[in-house]
N, CA and C atoms as a LAMMPS dump frame, in Angstrom:
ITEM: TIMESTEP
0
ITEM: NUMBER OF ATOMS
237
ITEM: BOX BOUNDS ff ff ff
-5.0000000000000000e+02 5.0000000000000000e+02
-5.0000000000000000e+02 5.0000000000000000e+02
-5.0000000000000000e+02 5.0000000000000000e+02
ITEM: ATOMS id mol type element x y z
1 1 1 N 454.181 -379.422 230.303
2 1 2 C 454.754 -378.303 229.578
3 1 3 C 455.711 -378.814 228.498
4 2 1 N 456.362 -379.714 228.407
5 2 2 C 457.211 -380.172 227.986
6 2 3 C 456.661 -380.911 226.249
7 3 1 N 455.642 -381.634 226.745
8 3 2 C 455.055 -381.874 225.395
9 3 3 C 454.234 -380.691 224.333
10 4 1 N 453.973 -379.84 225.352
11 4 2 C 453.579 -378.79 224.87
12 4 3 C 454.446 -378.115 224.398
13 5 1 N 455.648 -377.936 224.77
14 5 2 C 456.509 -376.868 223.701
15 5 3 C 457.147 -378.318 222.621
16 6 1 N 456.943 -379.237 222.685
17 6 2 C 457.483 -380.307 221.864
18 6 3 C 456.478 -380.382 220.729
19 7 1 N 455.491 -380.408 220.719
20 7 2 C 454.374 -380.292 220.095
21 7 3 C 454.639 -378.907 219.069
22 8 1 N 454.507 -377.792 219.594
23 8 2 C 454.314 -376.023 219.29
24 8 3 C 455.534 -376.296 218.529
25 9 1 N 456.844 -376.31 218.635
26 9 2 C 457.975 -376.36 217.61
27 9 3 C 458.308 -377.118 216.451
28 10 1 N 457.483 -378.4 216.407
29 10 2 C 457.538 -379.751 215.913
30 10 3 C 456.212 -378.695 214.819
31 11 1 N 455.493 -377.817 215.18
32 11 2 C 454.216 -377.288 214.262
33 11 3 C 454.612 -376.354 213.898
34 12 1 N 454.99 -375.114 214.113
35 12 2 C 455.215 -374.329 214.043
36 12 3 C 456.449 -373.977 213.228
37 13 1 N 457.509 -374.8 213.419
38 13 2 C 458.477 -375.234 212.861
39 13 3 C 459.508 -373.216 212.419
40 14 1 N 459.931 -372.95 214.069
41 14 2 C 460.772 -372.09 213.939
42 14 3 C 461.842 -371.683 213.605
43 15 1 N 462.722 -370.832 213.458
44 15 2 C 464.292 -370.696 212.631
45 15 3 C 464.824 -370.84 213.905
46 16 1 N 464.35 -370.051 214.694
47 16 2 C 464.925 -370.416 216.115
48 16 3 C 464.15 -370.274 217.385
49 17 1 N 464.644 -371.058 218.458
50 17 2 C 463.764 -370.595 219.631
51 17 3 C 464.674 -370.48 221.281
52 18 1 N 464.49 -369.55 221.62
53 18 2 C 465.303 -369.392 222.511
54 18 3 C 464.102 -369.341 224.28
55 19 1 N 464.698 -370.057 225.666
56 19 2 C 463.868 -369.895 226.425
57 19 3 C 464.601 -369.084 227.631
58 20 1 N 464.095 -368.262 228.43
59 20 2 C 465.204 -367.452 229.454
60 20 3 C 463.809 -367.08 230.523
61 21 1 N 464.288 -366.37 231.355
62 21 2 C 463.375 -365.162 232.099
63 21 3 C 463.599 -363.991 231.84
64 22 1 N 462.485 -362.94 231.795
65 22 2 C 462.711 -362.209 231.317
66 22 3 C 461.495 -361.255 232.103
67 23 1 N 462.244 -359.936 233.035
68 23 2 C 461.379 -359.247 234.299
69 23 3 C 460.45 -360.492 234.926
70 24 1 N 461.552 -361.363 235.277
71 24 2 C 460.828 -362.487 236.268
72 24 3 C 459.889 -363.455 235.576
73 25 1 N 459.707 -363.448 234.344
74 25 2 C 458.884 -364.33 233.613
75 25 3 C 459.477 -365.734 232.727
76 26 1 N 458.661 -366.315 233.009
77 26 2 C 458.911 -367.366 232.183
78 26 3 C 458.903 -366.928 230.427
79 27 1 N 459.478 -367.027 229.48
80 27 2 C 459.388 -366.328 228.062
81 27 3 C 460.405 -367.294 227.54
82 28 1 N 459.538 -367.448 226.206
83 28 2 C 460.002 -368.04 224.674
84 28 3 C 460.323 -367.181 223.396
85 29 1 N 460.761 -366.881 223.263
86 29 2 C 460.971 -366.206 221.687
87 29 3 C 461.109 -367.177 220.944
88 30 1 N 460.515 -366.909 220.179
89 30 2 C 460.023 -367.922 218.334
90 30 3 C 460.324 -366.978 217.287
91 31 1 N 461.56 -367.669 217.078
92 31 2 C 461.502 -366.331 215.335
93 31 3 C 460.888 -367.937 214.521
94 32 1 N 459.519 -366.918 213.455
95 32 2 C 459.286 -367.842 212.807
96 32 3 C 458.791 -367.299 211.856
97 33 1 N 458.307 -367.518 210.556
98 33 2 C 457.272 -367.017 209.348
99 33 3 C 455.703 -366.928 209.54
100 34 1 N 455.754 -365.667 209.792
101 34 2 C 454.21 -365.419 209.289
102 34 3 C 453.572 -365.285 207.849
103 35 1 N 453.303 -365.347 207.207
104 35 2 C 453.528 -365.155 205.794
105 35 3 C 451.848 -364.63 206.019
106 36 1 N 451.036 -364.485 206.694
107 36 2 C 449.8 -364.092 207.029
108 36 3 C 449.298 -363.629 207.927
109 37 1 N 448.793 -362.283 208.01
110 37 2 C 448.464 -361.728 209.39
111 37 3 C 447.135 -362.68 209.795
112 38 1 N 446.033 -363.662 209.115
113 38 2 C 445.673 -364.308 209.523
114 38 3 C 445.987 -365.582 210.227
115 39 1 N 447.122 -365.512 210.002
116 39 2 C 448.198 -366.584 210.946
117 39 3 C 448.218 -366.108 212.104
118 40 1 N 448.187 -365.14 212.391
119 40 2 C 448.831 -364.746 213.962
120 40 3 C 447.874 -365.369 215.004
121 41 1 N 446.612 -365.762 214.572
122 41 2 C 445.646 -366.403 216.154
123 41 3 C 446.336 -368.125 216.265
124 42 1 N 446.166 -368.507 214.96
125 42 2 C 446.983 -370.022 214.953
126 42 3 C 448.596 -370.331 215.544
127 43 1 N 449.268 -368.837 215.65
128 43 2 C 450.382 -369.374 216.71
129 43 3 C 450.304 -368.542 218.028
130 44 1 N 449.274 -367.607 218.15
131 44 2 C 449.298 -367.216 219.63
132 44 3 C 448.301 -367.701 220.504
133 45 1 N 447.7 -368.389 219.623
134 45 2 C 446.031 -368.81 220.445
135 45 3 C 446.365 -370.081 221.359
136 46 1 N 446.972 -370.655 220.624
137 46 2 C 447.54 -372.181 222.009
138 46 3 C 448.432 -371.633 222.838
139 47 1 N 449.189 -370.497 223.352
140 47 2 C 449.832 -370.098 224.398
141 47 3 C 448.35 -368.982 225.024
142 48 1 N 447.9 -368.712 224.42
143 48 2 C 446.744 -367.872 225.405
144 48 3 C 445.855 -369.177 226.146
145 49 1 N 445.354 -370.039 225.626
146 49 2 C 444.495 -371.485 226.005
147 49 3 C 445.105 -371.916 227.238
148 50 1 N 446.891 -372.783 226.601
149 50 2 C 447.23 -373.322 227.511
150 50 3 C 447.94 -372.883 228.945
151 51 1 N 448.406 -371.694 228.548
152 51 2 C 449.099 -370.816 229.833
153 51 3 C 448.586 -369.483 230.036
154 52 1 N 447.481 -369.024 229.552
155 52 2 C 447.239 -367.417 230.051
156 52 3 C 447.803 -366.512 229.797
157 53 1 N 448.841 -366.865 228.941
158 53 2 C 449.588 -366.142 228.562
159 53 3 C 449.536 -364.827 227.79
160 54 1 N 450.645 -363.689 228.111
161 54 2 C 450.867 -362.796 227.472
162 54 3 C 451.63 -362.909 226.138
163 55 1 N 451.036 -363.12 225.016
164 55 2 C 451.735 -362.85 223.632
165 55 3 C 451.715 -361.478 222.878
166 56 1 N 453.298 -361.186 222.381
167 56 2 C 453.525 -360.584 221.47
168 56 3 C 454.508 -360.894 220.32
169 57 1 N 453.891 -360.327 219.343
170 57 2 C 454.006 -360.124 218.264
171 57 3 C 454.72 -359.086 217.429
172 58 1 N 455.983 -359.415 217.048
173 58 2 C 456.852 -358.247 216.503
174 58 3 C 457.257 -358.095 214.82
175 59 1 N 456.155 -358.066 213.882
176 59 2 C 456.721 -358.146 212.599
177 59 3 C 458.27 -357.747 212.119
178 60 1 N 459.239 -358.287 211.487
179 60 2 C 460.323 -357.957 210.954
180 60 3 C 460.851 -358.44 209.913
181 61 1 N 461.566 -357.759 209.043
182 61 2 C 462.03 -358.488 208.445
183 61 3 C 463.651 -358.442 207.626
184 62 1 N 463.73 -359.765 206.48
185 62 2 C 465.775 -359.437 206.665
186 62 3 C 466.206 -358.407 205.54
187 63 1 N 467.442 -358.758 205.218
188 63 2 C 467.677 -357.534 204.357
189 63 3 C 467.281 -357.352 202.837
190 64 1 N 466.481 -358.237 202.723
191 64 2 C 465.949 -358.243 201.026
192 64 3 C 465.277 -358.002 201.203
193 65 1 N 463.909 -357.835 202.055
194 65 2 C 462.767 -357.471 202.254
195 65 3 C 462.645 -356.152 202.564
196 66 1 N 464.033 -355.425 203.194
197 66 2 C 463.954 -354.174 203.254
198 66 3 C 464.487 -353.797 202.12
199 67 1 N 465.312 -354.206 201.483
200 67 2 C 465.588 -353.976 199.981
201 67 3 C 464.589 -353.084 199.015
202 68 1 N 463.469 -354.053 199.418
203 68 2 C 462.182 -354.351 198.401
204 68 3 C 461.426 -353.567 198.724
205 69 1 N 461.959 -352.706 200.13
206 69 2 C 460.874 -351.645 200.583
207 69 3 C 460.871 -350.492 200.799
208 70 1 N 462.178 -350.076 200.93
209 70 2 C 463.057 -349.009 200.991
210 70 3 C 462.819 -347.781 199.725
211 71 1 N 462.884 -348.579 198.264
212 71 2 C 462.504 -347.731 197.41
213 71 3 C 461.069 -346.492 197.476
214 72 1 N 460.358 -347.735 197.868
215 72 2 C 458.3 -347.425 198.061
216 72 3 C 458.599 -346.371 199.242
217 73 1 N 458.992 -346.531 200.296
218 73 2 C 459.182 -345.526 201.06
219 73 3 C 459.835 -344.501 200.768
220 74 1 N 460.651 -344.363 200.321
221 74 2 C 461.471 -343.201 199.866
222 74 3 C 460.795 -342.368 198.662
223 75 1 N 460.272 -342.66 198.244
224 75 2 C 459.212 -342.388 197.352
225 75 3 C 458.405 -341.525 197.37
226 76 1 N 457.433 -342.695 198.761
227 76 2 C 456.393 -342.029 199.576
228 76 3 C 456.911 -340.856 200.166
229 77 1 N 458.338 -340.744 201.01
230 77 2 C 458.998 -338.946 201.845
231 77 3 C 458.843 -338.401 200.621
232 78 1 N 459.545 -338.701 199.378
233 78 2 C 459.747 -337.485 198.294
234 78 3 C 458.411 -337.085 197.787
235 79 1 N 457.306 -337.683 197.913
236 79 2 C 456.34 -337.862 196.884
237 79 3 C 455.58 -336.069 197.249
């Protein structure tokens, strides 16, 4: 396991990663860049392979990006 999350971070190359239990589970959180929803099998597919694992996936983003989005939406209510 050990080379395996040494490996996954060393690739993946996250802002942060935090490890705990969580409702009795073993769990990682990875904040990291997707910059492609075709990205998402290339970082969840080696935790489904190597552990069976349950992955999710939570798009977000910081405050310039809501900046940048806020207008388009507001838009879209008034439109």
């Amino acid at each position: 396991m050990g080379k395996f999350i040494e490996h996954t971070l060393s690739d993946l190359k996250p802002e942060a990663a935090y490890f705990a239990a969580d409702g009795g589970w073993r769990t990682v959180y990875l904040f990291l860049e997707v910059k492609d929803s075709s990205d998402m099998p290339y970082v969840a597919e080696r935790f489904f392979f190597a552990f069976n694992a349950t992955v999710e996936l939570i798009p977000v983003m910081n405050v310039d990006e809501l900046k940048k989005g806020l207008p388009r939406a507001m838009a879209a209510l008034a439109g």
